[in-house]
N, CA, C and O atoms as a GROMACS GRO file, in nm:
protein
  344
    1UNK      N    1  -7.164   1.204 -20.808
    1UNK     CA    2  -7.122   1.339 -20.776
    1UNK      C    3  -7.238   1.410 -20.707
    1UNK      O    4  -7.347   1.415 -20.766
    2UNK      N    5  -7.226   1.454 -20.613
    2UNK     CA    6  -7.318   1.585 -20.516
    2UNK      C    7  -7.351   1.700 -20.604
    2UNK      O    8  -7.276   1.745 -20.690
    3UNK      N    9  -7.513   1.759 -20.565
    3UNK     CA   10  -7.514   1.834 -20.642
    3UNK      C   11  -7.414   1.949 -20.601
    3UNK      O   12  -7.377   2.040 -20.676
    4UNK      N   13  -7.383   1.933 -20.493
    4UNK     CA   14  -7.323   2.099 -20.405
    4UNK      C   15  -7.197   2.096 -20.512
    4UNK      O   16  -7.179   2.195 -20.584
    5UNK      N   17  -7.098   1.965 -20.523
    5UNK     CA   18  -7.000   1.963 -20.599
    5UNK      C   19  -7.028   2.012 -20.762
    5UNK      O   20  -6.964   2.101 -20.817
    6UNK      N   21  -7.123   1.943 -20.816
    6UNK     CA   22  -7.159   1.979 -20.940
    6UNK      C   23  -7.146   2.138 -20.970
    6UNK      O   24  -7.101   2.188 -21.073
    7UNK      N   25  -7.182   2.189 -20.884
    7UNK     CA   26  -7.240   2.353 -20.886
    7UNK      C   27  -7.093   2.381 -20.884
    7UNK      O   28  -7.029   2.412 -20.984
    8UNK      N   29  -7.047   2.369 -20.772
    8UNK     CA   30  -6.870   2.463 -20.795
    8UNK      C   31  -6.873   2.412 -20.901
    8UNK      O   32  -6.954   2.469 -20.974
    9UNK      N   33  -6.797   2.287 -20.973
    9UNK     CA   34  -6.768   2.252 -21.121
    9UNK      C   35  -6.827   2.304 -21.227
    9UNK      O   36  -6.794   2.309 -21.345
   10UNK      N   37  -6.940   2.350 -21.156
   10UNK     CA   38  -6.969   2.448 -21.306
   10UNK      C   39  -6.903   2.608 -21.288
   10UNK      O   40  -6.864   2.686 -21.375
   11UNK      N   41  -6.905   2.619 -21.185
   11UNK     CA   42  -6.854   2.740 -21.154
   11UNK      C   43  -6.679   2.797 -21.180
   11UNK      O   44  -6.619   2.902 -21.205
   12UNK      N   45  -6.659   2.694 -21.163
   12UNK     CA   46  -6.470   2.688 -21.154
   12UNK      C   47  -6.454   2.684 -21.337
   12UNK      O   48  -6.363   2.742 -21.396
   13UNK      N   49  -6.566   2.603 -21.406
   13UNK     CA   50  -6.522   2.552 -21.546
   13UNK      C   51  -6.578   2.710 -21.626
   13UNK      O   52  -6.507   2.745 -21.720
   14UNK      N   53  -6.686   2.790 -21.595
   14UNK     CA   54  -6.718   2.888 -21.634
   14UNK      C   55  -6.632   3.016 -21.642
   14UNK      O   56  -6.621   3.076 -21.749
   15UNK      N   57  -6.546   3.074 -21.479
   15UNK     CA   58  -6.416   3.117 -21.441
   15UNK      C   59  -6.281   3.076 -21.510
   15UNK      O   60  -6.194   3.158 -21.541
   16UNK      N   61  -6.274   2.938 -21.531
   16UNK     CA   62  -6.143   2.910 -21.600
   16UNK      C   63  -6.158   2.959 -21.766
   16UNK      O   64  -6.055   3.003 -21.818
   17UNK      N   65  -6.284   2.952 -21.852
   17UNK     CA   66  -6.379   3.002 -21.952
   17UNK      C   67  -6.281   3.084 -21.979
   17UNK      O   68  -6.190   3.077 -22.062
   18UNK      N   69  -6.326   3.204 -21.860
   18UNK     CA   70  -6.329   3.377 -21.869
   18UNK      C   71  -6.171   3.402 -21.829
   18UNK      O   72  -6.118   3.473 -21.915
   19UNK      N   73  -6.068   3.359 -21.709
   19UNK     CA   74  -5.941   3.356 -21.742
   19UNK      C   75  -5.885   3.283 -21.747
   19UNK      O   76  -5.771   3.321 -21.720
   20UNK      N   77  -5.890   3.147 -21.774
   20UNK     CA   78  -5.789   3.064 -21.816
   20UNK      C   79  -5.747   2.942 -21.713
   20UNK      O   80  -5.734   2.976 -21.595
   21UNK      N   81  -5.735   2.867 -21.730
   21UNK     CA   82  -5.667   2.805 -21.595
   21UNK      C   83  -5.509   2.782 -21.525
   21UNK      O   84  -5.415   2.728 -21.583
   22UNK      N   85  -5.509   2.823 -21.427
   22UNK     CA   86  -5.396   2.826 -21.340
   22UNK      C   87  -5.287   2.757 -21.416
   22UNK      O   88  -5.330   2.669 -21.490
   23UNK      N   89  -5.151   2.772 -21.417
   23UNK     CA   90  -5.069   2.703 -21.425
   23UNK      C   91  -5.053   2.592 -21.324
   23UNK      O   92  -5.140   2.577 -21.239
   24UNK      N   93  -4.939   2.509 -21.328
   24UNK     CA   94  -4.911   2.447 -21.218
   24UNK      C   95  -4.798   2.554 -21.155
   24UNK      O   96  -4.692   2.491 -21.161
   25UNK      N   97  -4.789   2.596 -21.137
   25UNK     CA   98  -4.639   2.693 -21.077
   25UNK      C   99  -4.766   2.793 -20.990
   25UNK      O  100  -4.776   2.798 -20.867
   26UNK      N  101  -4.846   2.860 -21.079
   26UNK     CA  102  -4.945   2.939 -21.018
   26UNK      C  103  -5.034   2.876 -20.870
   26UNK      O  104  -5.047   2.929 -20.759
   27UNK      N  105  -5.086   2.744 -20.923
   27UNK     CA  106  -5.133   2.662 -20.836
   27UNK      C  107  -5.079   2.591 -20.729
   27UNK      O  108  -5.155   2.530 -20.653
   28UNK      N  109  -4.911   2.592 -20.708
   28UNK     CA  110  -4.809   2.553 -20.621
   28UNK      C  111  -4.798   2.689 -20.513
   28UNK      O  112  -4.790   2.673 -20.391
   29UNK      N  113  -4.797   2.813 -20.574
   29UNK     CA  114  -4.761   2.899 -20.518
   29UNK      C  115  -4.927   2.948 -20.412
   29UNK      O  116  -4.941   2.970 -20.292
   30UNK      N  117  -5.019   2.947 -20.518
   30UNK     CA  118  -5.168   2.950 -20.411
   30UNK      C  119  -5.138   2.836 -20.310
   30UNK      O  120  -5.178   2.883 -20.203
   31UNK      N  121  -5.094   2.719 -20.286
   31UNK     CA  122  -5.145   2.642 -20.231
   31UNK      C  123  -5.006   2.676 -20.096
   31UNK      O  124  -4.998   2.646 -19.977
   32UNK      N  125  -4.960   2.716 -20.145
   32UNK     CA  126  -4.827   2.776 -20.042
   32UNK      C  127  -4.865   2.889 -19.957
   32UNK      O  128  -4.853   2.902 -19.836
   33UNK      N  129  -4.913   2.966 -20.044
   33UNK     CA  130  -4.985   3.090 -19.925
   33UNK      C  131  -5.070   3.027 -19.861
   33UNK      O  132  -5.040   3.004 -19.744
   34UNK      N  133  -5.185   2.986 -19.904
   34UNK     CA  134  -5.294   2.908 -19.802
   34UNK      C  135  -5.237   2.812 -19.664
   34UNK      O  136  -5.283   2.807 -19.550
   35UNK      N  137  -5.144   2.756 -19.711
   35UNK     CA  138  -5.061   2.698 -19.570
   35UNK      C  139  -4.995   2.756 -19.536
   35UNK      O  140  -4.945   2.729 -19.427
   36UNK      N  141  -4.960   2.857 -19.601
   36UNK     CA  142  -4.907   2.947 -19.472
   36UNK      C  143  -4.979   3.028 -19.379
   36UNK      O  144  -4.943   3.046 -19.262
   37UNK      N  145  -5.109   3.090 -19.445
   37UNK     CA  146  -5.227   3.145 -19.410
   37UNK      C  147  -5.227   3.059 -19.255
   37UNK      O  148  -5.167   3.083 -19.150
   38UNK      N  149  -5.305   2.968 -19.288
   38UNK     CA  150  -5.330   2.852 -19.165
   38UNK      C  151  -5.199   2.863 -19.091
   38UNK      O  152  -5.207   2.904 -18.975
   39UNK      N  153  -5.070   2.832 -19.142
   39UNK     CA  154  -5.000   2.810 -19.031
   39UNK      C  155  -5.016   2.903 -18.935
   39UNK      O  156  -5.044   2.876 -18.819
   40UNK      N  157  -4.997   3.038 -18.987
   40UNK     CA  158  -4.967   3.184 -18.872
   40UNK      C  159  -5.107   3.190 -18.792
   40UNK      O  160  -5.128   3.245 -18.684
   41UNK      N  161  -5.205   3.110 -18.884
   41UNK     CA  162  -5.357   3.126 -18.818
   41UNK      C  163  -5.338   3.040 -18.708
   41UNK      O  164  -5.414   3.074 -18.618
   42UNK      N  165  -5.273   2.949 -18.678
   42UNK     CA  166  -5.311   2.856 -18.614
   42UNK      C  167  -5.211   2.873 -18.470
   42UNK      O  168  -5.246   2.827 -18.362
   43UNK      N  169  -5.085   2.946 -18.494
   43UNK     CA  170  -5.030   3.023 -18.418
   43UNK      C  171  -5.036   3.155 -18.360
   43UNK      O  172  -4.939   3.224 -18.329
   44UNK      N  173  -5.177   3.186 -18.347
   44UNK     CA  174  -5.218   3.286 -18.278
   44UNK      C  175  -5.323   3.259 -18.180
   44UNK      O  176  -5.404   3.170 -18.206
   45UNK      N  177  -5.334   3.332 -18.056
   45UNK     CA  178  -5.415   3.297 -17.953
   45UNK      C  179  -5.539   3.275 -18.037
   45UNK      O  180  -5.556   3.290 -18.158
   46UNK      N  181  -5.664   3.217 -17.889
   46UNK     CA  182  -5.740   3.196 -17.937
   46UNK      C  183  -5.838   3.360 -17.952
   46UNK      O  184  -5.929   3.369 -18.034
   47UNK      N  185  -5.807   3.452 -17.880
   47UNK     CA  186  -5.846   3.604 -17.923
   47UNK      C  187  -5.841   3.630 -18.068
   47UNK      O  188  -5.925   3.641 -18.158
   48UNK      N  189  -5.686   3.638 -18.055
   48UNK     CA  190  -5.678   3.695 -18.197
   48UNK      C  191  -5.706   3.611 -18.301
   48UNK      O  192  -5.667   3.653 -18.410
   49UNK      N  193  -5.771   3.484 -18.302
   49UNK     CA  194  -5.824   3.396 -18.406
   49UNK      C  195  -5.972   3.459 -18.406
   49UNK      O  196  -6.027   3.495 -18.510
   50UNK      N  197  -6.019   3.466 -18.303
   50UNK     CA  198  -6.134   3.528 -18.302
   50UNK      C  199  -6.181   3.683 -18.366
   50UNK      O  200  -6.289   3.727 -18.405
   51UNK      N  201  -6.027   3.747 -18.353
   51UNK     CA  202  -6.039   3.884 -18.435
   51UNK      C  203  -6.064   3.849 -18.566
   51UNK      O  204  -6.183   3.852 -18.597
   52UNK      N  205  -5.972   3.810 -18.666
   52UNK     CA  206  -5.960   3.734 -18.757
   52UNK      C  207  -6.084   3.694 -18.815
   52UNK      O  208  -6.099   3.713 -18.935
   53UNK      N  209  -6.187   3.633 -18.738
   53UNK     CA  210  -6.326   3.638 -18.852
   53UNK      C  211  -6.411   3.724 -18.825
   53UNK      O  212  -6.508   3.746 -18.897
   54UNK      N  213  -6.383   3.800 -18.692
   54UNK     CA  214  -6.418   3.895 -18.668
   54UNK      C  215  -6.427   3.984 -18.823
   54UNK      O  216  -6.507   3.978 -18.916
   55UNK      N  217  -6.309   4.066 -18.799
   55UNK     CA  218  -6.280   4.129 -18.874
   55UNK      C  219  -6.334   4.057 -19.016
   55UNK      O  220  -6.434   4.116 -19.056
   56UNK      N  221  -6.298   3.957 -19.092
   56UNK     CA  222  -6.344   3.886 -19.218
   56UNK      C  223  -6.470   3.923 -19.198
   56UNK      O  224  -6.510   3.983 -19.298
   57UNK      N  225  -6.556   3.914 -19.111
   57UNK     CA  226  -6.706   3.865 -19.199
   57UNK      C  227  -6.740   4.068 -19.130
   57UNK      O  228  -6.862   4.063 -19.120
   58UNK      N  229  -6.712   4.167 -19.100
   58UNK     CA  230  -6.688   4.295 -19.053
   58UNK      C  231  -6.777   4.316 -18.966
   58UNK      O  232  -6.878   4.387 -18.973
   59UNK      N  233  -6.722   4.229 -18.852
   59UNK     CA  234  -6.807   4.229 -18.720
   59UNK      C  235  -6.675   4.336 -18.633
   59UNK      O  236  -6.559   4.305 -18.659
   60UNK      N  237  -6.688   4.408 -18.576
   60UNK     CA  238  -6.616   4.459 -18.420
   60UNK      C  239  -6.469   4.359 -18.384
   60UNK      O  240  -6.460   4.236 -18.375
   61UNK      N  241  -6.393   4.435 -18.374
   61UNK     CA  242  -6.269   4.346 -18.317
   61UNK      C  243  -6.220   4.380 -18.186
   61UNK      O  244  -6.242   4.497 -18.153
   62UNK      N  245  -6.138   4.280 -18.071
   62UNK     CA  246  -6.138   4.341 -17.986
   62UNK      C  247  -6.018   4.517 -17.989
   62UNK      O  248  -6.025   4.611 -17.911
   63UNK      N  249  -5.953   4.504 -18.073
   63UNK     CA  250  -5.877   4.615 -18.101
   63UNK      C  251  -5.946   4.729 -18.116
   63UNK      O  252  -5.914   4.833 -18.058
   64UNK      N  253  -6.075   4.716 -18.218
   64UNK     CA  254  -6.175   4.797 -18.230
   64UNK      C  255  -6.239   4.837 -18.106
   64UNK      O  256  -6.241   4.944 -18.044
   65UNK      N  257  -6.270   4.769 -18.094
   65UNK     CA  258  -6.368   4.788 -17.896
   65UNK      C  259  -6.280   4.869 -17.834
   65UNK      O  260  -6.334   4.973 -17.798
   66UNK      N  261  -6.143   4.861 -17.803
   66UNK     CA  262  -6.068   4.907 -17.748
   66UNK      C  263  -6.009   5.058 -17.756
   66UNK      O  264  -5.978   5.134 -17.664
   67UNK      N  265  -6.005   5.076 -17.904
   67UNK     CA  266  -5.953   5.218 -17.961
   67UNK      C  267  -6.092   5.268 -17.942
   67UNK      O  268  -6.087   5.387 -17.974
   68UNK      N  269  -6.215   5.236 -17.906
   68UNK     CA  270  -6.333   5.310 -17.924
   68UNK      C  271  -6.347   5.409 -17.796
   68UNK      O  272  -6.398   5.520 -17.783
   69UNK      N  273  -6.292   5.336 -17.724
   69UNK     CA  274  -6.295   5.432 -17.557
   69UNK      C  275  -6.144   5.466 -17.529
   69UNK      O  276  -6.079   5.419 -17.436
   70UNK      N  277  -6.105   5.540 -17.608
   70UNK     CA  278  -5.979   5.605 -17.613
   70UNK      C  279  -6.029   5.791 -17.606
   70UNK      O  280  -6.104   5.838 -17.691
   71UNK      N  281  -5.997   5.839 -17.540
   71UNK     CA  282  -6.010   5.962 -17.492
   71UNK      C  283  -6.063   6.028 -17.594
   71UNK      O  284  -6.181   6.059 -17.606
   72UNK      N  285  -5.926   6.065 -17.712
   72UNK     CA  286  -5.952   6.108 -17.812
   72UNK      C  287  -6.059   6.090 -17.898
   72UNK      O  288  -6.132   6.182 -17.936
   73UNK      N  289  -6.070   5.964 -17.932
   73UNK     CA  290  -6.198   5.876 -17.999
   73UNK      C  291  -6.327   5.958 -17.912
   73UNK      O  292  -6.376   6.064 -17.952
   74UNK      N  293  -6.363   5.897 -17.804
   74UNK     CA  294  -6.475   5.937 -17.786
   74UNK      C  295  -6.539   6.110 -17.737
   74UNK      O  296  -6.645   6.150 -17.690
   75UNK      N  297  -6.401   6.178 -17.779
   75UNK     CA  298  -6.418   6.352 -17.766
   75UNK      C  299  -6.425   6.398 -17.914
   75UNK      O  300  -6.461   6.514 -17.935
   76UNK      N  301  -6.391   6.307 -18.032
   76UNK     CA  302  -6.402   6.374 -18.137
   76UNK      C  303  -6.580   6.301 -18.204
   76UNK      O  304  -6.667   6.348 -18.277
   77UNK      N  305  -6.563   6.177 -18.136
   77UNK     CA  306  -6.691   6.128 -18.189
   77UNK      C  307  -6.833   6.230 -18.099
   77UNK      O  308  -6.950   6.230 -18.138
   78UNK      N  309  -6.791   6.295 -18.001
   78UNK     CA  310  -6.914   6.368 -17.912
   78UNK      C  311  -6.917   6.492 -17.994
   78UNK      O  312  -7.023   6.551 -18.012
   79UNK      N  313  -6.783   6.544 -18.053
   79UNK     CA  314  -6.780   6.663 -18.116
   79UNK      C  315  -6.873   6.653 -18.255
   79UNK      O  316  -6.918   6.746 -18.323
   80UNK      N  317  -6.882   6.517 -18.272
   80UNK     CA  318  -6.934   6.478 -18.475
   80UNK      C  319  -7.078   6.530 -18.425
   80UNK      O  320  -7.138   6.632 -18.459
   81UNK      N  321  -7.123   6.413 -18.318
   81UNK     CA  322  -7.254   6.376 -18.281
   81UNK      C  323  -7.296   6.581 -18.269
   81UNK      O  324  -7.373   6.648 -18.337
   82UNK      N  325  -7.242   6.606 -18.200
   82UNK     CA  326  -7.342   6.763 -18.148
   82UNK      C  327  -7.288   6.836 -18.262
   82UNK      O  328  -7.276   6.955 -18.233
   83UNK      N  329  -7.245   6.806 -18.402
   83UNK     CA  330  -7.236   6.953 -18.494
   83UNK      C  331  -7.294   6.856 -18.611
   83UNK      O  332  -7.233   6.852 -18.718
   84UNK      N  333  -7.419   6.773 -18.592
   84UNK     CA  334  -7.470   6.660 -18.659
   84UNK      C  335  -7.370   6.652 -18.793
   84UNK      O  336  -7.412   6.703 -18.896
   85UNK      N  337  -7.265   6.600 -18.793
   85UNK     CA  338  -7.202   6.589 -18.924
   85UNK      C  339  -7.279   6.445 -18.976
   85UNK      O  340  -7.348   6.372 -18.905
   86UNK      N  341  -7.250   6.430 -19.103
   86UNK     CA  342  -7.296   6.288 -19.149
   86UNK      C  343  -7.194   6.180 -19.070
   86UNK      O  344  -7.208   6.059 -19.087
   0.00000   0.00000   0.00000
């Protein structure tokens, strides 16, 4: 066994400790979202895959970039900046 593996196994056996471990019905149904996760992931351009960890790890998205130079956006953000709000 790897130590990298060892370490989750202690980790998963410490967690199951504190709540219990999954059913099988519980563990059918996680493993159902997760493929579904992937499926819709995998059916989206390669942009919006890129938003996607974008967004996860809370880097800028292109949606973000986009609403940033929106009229409004950048007349209320000039209004923050010159009445120094926090």
């Amino acid at each position: 066994m790897s130590k990298l593996k060892g370490f989750f196994d202690e980790i998963a056996k410490a967690w199951y400790a504190l709540v219990g471990e999954p059913t099988s019905r519980e563990q059918e149904k996680s493993a159902a979202f997760v493929a579904q996760y992937w499926k819709n992931y995998l059916e989206l351009s390669p942009e919006e895959q890129a938003d996607v960890w974008h967004s996860l790890s809370g880097m800028e998205t292109t949606a973000d970039s986009k609403e940033k130079t929106k009229a409004w956006i950048v007349k209320t953000r000039t209004s923050l900046i010159a009445s120094d709000a926090p």
